[in-house]
C-alpha positions as CSV (number, residue, x, y, z in Angstrom):
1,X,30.8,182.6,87.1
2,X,30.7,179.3,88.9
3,X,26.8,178.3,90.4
4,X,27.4,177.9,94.4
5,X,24.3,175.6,94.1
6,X,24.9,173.6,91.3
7,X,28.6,174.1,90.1
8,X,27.5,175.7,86.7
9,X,30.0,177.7,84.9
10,X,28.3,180.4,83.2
11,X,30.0,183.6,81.5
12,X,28.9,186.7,83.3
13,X,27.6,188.4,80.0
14,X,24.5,185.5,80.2
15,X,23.1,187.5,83.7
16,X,22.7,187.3,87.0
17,X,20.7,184.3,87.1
18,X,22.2,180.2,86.8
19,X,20.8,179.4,82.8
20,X,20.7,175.6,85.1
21,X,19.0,175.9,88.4
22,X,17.8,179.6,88.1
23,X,20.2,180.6,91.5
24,X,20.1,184.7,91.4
25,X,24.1,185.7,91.4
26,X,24.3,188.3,94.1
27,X,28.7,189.2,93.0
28,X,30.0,189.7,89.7
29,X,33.4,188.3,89.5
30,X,34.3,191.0,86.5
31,X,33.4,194.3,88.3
32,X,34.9,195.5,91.9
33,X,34.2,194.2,94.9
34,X,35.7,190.9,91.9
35,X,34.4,188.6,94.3
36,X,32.3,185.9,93.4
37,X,29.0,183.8,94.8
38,X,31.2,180.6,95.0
39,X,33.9,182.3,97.0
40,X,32.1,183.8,99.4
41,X,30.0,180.7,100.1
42,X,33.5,178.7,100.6
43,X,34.2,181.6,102.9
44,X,31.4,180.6,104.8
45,X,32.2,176.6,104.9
46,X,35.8,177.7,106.3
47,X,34.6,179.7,108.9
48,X,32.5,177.5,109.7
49,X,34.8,174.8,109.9
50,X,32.2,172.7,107.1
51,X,29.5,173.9,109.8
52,X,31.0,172.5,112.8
53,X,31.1,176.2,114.7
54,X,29.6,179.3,114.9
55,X,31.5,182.4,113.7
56,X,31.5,186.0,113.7
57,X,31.5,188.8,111.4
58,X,35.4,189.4,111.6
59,X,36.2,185.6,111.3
60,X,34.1,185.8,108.3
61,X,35.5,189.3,107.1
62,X,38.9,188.0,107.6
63,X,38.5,185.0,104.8
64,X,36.8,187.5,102.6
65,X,39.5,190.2,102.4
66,X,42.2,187.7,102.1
67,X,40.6,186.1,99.3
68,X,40.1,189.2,97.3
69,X,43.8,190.0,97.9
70,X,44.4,186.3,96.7
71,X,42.3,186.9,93.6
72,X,45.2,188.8,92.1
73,X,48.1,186.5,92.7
74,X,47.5,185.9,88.6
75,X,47.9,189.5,88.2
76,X,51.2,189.9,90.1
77,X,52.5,186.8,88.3
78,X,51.7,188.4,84.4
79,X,52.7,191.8,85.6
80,X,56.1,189.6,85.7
81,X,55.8,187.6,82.8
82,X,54.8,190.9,80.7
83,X,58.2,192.7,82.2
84,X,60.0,189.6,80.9
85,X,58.6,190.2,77.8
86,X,59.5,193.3,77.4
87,X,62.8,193.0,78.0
88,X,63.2,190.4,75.3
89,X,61.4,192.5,72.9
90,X,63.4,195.7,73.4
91,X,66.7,193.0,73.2
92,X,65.3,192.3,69.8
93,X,64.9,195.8,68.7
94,X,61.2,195.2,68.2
95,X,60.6,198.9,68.2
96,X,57.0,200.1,68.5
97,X,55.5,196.4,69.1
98,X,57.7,196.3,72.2
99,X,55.1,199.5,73.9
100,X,52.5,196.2,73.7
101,X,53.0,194.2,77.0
102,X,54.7,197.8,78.7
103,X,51.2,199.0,78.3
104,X,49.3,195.9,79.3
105,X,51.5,195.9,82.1
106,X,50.5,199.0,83.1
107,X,46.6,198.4,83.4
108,X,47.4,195.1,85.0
109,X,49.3,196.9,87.8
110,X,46.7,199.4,88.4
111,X,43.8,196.1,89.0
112,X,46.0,194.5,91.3
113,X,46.5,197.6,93.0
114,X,42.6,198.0,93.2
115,X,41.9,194.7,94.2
116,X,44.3,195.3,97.2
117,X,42.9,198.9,98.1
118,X,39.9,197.0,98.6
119,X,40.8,194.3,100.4
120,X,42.7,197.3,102.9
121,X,39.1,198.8,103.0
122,X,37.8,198.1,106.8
123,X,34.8,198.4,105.3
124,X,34.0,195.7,103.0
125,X,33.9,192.7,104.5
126,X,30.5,194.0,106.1
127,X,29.3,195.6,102.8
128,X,29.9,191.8,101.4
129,X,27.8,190.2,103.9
130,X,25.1,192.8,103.8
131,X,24.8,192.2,100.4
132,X,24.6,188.4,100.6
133,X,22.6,188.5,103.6
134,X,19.9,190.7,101.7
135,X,19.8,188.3,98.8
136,X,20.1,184.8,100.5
137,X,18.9,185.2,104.2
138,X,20.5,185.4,107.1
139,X,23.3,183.2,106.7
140,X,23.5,180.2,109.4
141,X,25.7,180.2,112.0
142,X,26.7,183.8,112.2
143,X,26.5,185.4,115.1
144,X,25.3,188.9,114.5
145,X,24.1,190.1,117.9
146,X,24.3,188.4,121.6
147,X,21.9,186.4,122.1
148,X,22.1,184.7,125.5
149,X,20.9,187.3,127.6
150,X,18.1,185.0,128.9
151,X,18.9,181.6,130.5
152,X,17.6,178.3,128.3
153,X,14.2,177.2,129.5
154,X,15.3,174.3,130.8
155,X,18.3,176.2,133.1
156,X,18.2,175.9,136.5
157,X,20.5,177.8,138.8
158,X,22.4,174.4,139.6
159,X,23.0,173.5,135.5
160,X,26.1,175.8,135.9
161,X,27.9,173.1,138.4
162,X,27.0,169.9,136.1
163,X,30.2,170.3,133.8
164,X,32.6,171.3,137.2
165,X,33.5,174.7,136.7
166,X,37.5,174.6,137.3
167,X,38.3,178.3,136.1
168,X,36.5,181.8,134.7
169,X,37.2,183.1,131.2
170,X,36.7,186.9,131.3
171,X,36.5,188.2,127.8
172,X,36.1,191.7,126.6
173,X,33.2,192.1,124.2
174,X,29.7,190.2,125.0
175,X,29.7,188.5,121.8
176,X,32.6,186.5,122.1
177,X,30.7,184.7,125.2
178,X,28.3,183.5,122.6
179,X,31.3,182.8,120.5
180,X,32.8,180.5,123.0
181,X,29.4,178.9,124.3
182,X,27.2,178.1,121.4
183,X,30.5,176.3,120.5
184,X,30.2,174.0,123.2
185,X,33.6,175.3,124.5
186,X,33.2,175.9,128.3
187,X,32.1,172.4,128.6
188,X,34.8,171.1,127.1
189,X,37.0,173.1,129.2
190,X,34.7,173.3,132.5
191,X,34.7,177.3,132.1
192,X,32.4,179.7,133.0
193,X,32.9,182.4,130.6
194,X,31.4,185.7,131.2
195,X,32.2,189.5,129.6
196,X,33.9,192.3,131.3
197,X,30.3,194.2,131.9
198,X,29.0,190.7,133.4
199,X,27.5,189.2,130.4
200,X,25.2,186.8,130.5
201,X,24.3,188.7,133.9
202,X,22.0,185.7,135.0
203,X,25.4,183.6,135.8
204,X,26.7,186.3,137.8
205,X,25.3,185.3,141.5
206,X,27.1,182.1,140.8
207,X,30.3,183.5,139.4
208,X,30.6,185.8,143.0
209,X,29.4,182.7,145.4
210,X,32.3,180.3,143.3
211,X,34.2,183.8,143.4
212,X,33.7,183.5,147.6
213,X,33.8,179.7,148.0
214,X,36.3,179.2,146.3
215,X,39.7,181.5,146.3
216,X,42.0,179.3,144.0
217,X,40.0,179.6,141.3
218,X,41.8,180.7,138.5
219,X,40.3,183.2,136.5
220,X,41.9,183.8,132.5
221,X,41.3,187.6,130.5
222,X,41.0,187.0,126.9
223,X,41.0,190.4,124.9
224,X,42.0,192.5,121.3
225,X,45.5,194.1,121.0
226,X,44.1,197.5,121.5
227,X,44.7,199.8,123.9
228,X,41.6,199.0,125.5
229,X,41.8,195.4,125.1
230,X,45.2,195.8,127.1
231,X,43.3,197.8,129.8
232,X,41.4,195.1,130.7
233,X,43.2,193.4,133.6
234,X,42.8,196.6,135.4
235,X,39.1,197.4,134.8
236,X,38.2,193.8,135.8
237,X,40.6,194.2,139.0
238,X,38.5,197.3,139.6
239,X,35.1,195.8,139.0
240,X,32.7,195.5,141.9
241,X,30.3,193.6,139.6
242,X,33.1,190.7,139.2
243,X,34.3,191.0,142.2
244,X,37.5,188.9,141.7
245,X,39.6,189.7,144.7
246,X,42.9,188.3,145.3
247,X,42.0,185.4,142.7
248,X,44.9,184.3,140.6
249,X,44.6,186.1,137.0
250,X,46.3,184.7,134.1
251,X,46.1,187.4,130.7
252,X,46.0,185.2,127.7
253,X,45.0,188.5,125.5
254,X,46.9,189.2,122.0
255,X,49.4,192.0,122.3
256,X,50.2,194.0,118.7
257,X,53.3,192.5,118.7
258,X,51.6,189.1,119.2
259,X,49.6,189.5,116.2
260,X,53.1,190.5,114.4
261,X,53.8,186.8,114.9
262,X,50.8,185.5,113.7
263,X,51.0,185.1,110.0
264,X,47.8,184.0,109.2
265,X,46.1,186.5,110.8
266,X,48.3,189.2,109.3
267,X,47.6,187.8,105.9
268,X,43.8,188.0,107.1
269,X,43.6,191.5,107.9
270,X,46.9,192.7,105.5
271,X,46.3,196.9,105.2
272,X,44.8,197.0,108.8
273,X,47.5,198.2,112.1
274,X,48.2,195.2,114.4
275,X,46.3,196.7,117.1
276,X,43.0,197.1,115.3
277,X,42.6,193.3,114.2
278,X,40.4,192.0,116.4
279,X,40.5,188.6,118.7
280,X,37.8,187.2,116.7
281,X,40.2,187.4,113.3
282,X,41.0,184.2,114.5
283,X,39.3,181.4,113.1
284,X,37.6,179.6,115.8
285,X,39.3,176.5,115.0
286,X,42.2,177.4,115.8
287,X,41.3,180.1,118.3
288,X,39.7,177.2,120.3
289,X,43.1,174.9,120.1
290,X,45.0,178.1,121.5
291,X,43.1,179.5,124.2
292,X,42.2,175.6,125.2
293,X,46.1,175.5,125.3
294,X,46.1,178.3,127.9
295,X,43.9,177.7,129.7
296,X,45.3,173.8,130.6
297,X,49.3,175.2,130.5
298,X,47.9,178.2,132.4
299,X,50.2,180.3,130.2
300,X,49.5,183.3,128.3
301,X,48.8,182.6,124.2
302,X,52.1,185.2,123.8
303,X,54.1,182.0,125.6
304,X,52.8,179.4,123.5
305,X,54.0,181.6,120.3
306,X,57.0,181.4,121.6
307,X,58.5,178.4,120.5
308,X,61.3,178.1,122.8
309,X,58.4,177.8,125.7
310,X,56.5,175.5,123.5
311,X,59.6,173.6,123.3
312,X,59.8,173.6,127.8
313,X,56.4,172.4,128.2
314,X,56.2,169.9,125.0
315,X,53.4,171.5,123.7
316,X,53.0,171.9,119.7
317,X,52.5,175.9,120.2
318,X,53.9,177.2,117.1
319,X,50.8,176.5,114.4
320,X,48.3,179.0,116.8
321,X,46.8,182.1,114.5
């Protein structure tokens, strides 16, 4: 087991504590989840982006189940080395020593199948966390909960207009406003972005006066592949709270067979149904570059997967998820 704190290399038979600095091992490496301290904390640097952004649960979740899946590549590749093996020594008539690598084939197969049962598990990614969370603190930068329910003390009701609000980002679930604003991203994109049930509801007055002033305003739906991610256009339509009008609406949401032609993202959530991998799978580095994208091409993010479009436009489109 490698020290996250001070690189030590200790065998796991020593304990769960660093014979060097003393750190407390939350994983061991040799029994299931087989995840280890040092991975999960690189997890945590590249969701992070070396703690540029905040991230959520499922961006985290996301590196954690593809790196358990990972974690067997070196059983895959001796499962075919040992068949190789085999061969040879049946060739040579080796009789009984030949049942040797057939057998250790065998109980590799079976951990690399457990290690990828558990990586399919929806489950473990928050098991994971809870468990390092318990032992380490609450781990910075995750957002667990919204927490922008209250407007900064220094907020004034004109603060809204000093980045020039040029279009609305509606997204689905209230945590991915945090998501996009702790990130600094609707200044750097002169958004107001809000949720479907009008979260942060203290920018709502302003979002209906813009809403009234200003009836070119575009206004962008971000949302998961689900079925009720794909409902969205038409409960926002429908919303008196949001009362959006006749605005222009542009749907940048994933569609399942978006998230087919993502292959990060499918190697992220490998086990799980394209419609139940969520927006927020996406790293936020790279969700950032895509739905910044959008939002500027005014395209949906299914159009800028496609390269042909990317091609039409001259953006770089095809490295998105």
């Amino acid at each position: 087991m490698r020290c996250p704190e001070c690189s030590h290399e200790q065998p796991a038979k020593l304990g769960t504590r660093c014979g060097k600095c003393r750190y407390e091992f939350v994983f061991n490496p040799k029994k299931p989840p087989y995840f280890s301290d040092t991975a999960f904390a690189n997890a945590i640097t590249k969701a992070s982006a070396n703690d540029t952004y905040y991230f959520t649960r499922n961006q985290l979740g996301g590196l954690l189940r593809r790196k358990i899946r990972e974690s067997g590549k070196g059983q895959g590749c001796l499962i075919v080395l040992v068949g190789i093996v085999s061969i040879v020594m049946v060739a040579m008539d080796a009789g009984f020593f030949a049942l040797i690598p057939v057998v250790i084939g065998f109980f590799t197969f079976l951990d690399l199948r457990r290690r990828r049962l558990l990586a399919a598990d929806p489950e473990l990614p928050s098991t994971l966390i809870d468990r390092w969370v318990k032992a380490n603190g609450p781990i910075e930068r995750l957002i667990e909960t919204p927490r922008l329910h209250q407007p900064p003390p220094e907020w004034t009701e004109y603060d809204i207009y000093d980045y020039g609000v040029e279009r609305v980002l509606i997204v689905e679930h209230d945590l991915l406003v945090d998501l996009f604003v702790l990130n600094g991203f609707h200044a750097e994109q002169r958004a107001l972005v809000i949720s479907e049930s009008g979260y942060p509801h203290y920018l709502l007055p302003h979002l209906q006066r813009m809403l009234r002033e200003r009836p070119d305003l575009p206004v962008f739906l971000l949302h998961d592949p689900s079925p009720d991610g794909q409902d969205l256009r038409r409960r926002v339509e429908a919303s008196k709270e949001l009362s959006l009008g006749d605005h222009p609406i542009t749907d940048l949401g994933l569609t399942p067979k978006d998230v087919r032609r993502m292959p990060n993202l499918r190697k992220s959530h490998r086990g799980l149904d394209a419609a139940a991998i969520p927006l927020d799978g996406i790293l936020f580095s790279t969700l950032v570059g895509g739905v910044g994208a959008a939002l500027i091409s005014d395209i949906a993010i299914a159009d800028l997967l496609d390269p042909r479009r990317a091609q039409d436009d001259g953006s770089s489109g095809g490295g998105f998820g």
